[in-house]
C-alpha positions as CSV (number, residue, x, y, z in Angstrom):
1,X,46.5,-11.2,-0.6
2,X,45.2,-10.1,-3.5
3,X,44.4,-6.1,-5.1
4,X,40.5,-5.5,-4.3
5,X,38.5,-2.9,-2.9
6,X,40.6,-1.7,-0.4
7,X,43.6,-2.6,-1.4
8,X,46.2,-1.4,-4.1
9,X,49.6,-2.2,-5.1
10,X,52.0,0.5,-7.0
11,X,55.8,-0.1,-7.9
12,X,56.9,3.6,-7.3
13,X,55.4,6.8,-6.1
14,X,53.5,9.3,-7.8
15,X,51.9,12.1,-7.1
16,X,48.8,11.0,-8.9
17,X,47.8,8.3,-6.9
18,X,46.9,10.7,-4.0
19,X,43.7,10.5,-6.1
20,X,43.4,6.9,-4.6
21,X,44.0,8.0,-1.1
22,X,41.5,10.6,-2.1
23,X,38.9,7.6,-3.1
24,X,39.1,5.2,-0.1
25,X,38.9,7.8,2.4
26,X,35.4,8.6,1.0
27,X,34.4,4.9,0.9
28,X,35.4,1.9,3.4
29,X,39.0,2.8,3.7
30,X,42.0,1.0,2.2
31,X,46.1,-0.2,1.7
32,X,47.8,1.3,-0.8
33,X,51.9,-0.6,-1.0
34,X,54.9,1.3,-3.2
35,X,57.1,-0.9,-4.1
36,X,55.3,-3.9,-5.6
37,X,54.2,-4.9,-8.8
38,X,50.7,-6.2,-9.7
39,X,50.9,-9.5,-8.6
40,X,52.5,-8.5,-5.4
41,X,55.4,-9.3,-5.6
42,X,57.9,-6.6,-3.8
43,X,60.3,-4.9,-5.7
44,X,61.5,-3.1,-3.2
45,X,62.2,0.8,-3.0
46,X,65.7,2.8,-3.2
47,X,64.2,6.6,-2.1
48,X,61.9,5.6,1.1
49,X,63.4,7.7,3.3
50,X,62.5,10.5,1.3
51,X,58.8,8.8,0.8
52,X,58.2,8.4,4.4
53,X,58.6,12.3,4.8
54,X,57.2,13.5,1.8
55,X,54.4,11.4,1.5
56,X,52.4,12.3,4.8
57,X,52.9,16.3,3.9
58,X,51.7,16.1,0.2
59,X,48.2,14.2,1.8
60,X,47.8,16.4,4.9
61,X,48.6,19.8,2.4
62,X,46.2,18.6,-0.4
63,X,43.5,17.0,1.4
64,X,43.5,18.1,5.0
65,X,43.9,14.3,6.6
66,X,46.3,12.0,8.1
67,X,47.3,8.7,7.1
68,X,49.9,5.6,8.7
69,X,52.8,5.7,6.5
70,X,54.4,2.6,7.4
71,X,58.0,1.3,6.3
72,X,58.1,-3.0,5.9
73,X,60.7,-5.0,4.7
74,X,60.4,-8.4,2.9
75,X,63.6,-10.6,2.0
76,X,66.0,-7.4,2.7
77,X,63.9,-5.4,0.4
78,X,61.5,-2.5,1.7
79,X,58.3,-1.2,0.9
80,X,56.0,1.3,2.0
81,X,52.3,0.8,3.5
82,X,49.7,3.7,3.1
83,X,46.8,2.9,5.7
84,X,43.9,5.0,4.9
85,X,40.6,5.0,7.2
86,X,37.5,6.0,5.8
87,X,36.2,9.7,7.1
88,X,32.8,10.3,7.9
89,X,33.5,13.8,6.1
90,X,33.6,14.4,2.2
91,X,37.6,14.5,1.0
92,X,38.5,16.4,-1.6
93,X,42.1,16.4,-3.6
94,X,42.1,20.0,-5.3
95,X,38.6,20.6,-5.4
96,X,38.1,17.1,-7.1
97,X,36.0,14.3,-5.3
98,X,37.0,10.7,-5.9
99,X,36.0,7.3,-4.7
100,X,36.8,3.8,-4.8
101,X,34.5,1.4,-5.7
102,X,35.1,-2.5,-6.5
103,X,39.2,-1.9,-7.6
104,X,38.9,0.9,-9.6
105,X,39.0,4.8,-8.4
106,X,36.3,7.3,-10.1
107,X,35.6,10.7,-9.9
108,X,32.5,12.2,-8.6
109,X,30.7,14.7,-10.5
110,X,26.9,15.6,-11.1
111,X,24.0,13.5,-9.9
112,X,27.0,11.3,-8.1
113,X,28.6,14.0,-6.2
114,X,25.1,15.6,-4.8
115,X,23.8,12.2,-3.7
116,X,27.8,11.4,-2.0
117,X,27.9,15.1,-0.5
118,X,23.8,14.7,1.1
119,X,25.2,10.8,2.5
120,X,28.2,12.4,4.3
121,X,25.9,14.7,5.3
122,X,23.7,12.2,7.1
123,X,21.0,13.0,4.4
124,X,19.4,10.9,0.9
125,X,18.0,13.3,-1.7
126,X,14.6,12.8,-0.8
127,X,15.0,13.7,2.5
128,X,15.7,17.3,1.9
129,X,13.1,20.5,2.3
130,X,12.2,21.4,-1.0
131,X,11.8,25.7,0.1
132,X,9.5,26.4,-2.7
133,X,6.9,23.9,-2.3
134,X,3.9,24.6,0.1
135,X,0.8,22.7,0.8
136,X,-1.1,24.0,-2.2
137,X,1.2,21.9,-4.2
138,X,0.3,18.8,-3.0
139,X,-2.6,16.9,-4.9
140,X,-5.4,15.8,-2.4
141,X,-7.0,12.9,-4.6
142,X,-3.3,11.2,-4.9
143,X,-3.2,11.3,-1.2
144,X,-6.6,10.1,-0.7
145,X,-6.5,7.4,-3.8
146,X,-3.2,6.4,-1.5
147,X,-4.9,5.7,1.9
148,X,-7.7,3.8,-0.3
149,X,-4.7,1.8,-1.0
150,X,-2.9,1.2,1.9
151,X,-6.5,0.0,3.5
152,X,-6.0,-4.0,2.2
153,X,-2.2,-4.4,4.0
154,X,-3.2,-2.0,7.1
155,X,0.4,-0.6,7.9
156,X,-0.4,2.8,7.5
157,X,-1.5,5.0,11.0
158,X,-4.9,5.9,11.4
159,X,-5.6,9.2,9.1
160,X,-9.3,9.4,9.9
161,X,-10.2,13.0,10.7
162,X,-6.8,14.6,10.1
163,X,-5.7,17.2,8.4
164,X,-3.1,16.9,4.8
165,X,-0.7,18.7,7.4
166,X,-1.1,15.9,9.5
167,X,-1.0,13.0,7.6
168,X,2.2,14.1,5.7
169,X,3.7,14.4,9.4
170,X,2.9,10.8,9.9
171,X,4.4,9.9,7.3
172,X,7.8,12.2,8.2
173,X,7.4,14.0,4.6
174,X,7.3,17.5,6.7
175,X,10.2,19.2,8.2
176,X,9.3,22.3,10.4
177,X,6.3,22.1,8.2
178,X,8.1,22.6,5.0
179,X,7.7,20.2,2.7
180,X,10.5,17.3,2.1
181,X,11.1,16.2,-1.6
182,X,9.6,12.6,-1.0
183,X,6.1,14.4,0.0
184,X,6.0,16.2,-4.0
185,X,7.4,12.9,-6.1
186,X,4.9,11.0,-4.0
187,X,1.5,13.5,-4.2
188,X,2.7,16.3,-5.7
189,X,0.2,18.3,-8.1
190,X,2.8,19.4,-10.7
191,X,6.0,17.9,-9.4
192,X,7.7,18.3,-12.8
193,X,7.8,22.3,-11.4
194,X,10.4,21.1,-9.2
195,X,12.0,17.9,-10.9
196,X,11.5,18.2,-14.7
197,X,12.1,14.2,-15.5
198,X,9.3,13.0,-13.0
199,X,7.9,11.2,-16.2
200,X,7.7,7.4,-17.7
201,X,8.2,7.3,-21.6
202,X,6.8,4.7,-23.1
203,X,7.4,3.1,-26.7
204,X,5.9,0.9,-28.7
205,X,8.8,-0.8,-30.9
206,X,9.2,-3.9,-34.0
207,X,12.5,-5.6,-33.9
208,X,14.7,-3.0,-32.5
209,X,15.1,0.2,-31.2
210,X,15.1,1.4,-34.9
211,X,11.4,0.4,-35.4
212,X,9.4,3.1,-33.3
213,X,5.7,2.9,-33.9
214,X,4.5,5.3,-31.7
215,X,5.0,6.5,-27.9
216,X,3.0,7.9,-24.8
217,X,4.3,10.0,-22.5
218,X,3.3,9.9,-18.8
219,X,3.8,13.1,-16.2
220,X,2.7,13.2,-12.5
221,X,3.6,12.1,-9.3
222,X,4.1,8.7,-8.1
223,X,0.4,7.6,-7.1
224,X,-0.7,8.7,-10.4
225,X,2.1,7.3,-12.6
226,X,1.9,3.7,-10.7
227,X,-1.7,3.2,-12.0
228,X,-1.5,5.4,-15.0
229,X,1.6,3.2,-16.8
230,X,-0.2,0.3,-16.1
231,X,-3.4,1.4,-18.0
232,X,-1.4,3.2,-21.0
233,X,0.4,-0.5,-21.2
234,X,-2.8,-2.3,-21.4
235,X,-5.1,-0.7,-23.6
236,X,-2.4,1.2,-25.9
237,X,0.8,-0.9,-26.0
238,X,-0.1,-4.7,-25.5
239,X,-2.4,-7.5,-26.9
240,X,-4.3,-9.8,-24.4
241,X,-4.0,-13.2,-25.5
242,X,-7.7,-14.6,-24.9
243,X,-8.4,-18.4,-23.9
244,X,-11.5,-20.8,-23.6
245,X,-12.8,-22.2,-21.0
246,X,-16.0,-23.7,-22.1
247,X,-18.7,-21.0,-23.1
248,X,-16.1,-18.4,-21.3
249,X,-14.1,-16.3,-22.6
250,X,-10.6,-15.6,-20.6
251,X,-8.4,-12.8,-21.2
252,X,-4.5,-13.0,-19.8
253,X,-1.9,-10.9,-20.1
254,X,1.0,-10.9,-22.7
255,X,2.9,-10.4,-19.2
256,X,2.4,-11.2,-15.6
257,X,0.9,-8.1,-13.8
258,X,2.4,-8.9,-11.3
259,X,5.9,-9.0,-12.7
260,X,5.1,-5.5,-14.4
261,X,3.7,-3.9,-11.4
262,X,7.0,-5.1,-9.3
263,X,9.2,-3.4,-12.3
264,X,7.3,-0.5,-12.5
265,X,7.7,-0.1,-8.7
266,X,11.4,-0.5,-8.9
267,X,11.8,2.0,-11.3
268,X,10.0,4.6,-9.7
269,X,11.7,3.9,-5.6
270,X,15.0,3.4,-6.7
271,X,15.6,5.8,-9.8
272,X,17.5,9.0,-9.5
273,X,15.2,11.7,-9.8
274,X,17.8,14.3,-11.0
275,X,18.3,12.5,-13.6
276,X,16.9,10.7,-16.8
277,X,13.3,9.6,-17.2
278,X,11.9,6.1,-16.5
279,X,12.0,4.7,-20.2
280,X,9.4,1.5,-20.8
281,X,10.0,0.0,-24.1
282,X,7.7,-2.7,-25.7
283,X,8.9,-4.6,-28.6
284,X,7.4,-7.6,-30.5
285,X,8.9,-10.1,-28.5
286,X,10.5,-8.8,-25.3
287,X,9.5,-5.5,-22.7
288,X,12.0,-3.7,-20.7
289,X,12.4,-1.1,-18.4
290,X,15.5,1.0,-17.6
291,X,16.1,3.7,-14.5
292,X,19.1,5.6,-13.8
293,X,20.5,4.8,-10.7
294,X,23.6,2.5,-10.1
295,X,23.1,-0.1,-7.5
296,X,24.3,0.8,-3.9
297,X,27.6,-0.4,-3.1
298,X,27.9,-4.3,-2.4
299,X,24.9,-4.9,-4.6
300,X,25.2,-6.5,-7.7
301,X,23.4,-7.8,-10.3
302,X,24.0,-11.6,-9.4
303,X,22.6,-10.2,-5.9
304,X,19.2,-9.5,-7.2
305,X,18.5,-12.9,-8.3
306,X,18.5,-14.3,-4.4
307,X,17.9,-13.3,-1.3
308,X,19.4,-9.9,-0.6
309,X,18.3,-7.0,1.5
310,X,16.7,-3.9,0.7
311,X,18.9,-1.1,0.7
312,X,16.9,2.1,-1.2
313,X,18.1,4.8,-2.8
314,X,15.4,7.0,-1.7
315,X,14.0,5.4,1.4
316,X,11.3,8.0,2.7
317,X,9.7,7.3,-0.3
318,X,10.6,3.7,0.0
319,X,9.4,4.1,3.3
320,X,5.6,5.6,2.4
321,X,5.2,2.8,-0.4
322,X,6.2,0.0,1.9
323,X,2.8,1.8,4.5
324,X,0.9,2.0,1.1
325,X,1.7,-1.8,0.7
326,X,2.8,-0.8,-2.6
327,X,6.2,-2.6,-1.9
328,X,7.5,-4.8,0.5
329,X,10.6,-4.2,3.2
330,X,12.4,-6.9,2.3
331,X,14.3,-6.6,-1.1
332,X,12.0,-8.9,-3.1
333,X,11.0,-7.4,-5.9
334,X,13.3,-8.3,-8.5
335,X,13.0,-11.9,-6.9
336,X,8.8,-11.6,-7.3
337,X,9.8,-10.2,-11.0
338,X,11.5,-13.6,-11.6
339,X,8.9,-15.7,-9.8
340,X,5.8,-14.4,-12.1
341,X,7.6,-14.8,-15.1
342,X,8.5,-18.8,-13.9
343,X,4.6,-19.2,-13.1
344,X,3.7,-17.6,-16.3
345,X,6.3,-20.3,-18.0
346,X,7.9,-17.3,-19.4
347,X,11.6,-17.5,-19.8
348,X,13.9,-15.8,-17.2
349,X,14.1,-11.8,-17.1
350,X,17.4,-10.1,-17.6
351,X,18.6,-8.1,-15.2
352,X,21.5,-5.9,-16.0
353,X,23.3,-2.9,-15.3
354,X,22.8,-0.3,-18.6
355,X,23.7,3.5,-19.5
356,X,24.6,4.1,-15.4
357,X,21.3,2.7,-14.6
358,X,18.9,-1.0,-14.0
359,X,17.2,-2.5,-16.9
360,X,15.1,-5.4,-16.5
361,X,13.9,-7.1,-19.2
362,X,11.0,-9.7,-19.9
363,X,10.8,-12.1,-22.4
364,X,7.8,-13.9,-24.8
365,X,7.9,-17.3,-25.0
366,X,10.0,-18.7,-28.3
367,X,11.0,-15.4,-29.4
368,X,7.6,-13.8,-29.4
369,X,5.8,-16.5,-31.4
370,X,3.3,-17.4,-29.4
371,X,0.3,-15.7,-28.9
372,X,-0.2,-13.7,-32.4
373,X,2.2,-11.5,-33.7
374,X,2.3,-7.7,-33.0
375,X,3.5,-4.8,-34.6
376,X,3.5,-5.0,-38.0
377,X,4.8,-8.8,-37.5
378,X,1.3,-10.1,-38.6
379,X,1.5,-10.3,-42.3
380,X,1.0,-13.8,-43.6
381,X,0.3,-15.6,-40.2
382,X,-3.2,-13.9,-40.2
383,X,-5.3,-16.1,-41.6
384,X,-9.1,-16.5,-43.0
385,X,-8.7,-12.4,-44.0
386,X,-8.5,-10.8,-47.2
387,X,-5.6,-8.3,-48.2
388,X,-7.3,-4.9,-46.9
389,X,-8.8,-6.7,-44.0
390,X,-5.2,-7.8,-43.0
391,X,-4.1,-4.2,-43.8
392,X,-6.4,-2.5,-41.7
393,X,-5.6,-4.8,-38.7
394,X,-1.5,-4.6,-38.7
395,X,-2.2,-0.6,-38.4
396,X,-4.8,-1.3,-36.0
397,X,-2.1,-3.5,-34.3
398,X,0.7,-1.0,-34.3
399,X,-1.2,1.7,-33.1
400,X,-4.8,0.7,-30.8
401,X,-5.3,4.4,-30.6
402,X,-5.7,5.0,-34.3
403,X,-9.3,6.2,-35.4
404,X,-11.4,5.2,-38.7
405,X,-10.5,8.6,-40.2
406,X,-7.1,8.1,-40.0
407,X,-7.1,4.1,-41.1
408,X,-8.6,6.1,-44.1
409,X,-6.2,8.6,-44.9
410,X,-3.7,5.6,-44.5
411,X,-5.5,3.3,-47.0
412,X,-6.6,6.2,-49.6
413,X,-9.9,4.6,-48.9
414,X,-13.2,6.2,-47.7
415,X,-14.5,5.8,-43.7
416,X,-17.5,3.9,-44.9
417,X,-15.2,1.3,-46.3
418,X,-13.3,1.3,-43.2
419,X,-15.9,0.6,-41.0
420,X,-17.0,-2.7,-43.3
421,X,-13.4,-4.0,-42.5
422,X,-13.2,-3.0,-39.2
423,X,-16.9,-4.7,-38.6
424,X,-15.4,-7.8,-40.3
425,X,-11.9,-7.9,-37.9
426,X,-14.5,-7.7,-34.7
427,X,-17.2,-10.4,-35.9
428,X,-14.0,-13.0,-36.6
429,X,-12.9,-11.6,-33.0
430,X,-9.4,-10.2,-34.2
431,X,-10.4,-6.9,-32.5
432,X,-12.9,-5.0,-30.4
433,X,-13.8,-1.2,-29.5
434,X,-13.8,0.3,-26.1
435,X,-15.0,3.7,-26.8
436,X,-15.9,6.1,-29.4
437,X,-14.6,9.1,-30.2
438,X,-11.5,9.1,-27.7
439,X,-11.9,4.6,-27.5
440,X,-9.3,2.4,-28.8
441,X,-9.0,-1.0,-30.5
442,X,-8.2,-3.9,-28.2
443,X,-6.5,-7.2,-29.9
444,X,-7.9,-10.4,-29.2
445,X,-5.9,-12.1,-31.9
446,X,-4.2,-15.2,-30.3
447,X,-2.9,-18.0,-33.1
């Protein structure tokens, strides 16, 4: 037997360690033995007759439970065994909530002690009434652009003919006709009103975190933010590699939609919404994106890689985005993540655990050499253009949004000159412009 989750061994008593009673009767339970060392090995105990009174009193006075307190003896010597069960209640020592996880004791406080208090309480954060919200506040165009979705994967209830009332009751986002938190992250018309980090940040980096080019940042609820992300990515923050076949032109993406779409989805189900934004970095040779939210309990990272069930942190909205057929009920998306990158012959994403959060990370092939060079990377592998001409395309590069005037300001040259380079980039099919006045360059640069 071996020290693990539920089990700990001490070689004398002290008070403190009514902090780990404290911590497995708010998880699975555990065994806590005085009187041996950390290998197990008994020691023994001199005062346990005065530890098998005082024991039981200090928990039952501090924390209001009751716990075996068992006397053993091993070899002539004797120790004592604390047998904790796990309560369906919250136990606090002093005021202070603690909990085991893995073999180590923590402290709840914050975002962790709100989401442990609502589970005792038979509830998950998004489950609860949010009292100010009304109707008016959700957004009828998310909840209509989310039926149009949910049409392809039919798992949604018919909605023909009812009312918003209605359909947010079918979808158990209504509680005495109040509105539950799940209904405003989902369709809400200004949900940062209520939670003020319902937002994806997005950055367009060199090297390193160092390098910032430029950023975007994205506000609204759920329905908007999966389909706004994904066109802020494409047309702001990544080049589209472009292949022939034949007369045809073909573009592809940098990265697998549907490896992004999966991530993107993860972030947004599974992220605590009390706490820090979803943050979408894009550097020259890698992408990732990070959500706070530790994994649940018995999931680890090695978990996501294989099969492994689903087990969300918010699970009404979980629940509408699986009748959406925006996700799945099955705990696949991390392994759908790692399928489209193999398809794409891109090299494995990295999964890890990060700042009390997920990140997943994708990777370019060889280090972000192939398929042109972005972000101010371009330099000398540009060929067949002159200096200014390369110039104006590694600012065009680092930032698609950027407009003639200000490529003009940058180069202390005049618009008309400008437009002569930028006329040159698109006839050698280095770039092109979608849009005018509010447009933006697209790169089609692929050696």
């Amino acid at each position: 037997m071996t020290e693990s989750q539920n089990i700990e061994w001490k070689q004398s008593w002290h008070d403190d360690y009514l902090k780990w009673i404290c911590g497995f009767a708010n998880a699975i339970g555990g065994l806590i033995y005085i009187g041996k060392d950390d290998k197990g090995k008994v020691l023994g105990l001199k005062d346990f007759h005065y530890l098998l009174d005082s024991i039981p009193n200090k928990i039952r006075n501090s924390m209001g439970i009751i716990c075996d307190i068992n006397l053993i003896e091993e070899n002539s010597l004797k120790y004592i065994e604390i047998k904790v069960n796990p309560y369906s209640v919250p136990v606090s020592l002093r005021g202070r909530y603690y909990y085991r996880t893995g073999s180590t004791k923590m402290e709840l406080t914050g975002i962790e002690l709100n989401e442990f208090l609502l589970k005792k309480a038979g509830k998950t954060w998004d489950d609860v009434i949010e009292e100010g919200a009304s109707l008016r506040d959700i957004d009828d165009t998310s909840l209509e652009q989310y039926i149009a979705d949910s049409q392809e994967k039919g798992r949604l209830p018919k909605t023909s003919g009812l009312t918003t009332l209605q359909i947010l009751e079918k979808l158990r986002l209504l509680e005495n006709s109040k509105l539950k938190r799940a209904a405003l992250i989902l369709f809400g018309k200004d949900p940062s009103r209520f939670f003020p980090n319902l937002l994806v940040k997005i950055g367009r980096f060199g090297r390193d975190s160092s390098d910032l080019k430029f950023q975007e940042v994205i506000e609204g609820n759920l329905v908007y933010l999966l389909s706004e992300v994904q066109i802020q990515l494409n047309y702001k923050f990544l080049t589209r590699p472009v292949e022939f076949v034949g007369m045809h032109r073909i573009e592809k993406g940098e990265y697998p939609l549907a490896a992004l779409r999966e991530m993107l989805l993860n972030a947004l189900v599974h992220r605590t919404y009390m706490g820090a934004a979803i943050q979408l970095r894009v550097y020259d040779d890698r992408l990732t994106i990070w959500n706070e939210g530790a994994l649940p309990y018995g999931l680890d990272v090695a978990s996501l890689k294989i099969e492994h069930n689903s087990r969300p942190r918010n699970p009404k909205i979980a629940d509408a985005c699986f009748k959406s057929g925006y996700i799945d009920a099955w705990g696949r998306g991390t392994l759908r993540i790692i399928s489209a990158c193999t398809e794409a012959d891109l090299p494995e994403p990295e999964i890890i655990e990060k700042d009390g959060g997920v990140q997943v990370t994708l990777f370019k092939p060889d280090g972000g050499q192939v398929g042109g060079q972005v972000g101010g990377q371009v330099g000398g592998q540009v060929d067949n253009l002159t200096a200014r001409q390369r110039e104006v395309f590694e600012l065009i590069v680092s930032n698609p949004t950027i407009s003639r005037r200000e490529l003009a300001e940058k180069l202390s040259i005049n618009e008309s000159a400008v437009q002569k380079h930028t006329d040159a980039l698109k006839k050698k099919e280095y770039i092109e412009r979608e849009g005018e006045t509010t447009g933006h360059w697209k790169i089609i640069y692929t050696k």
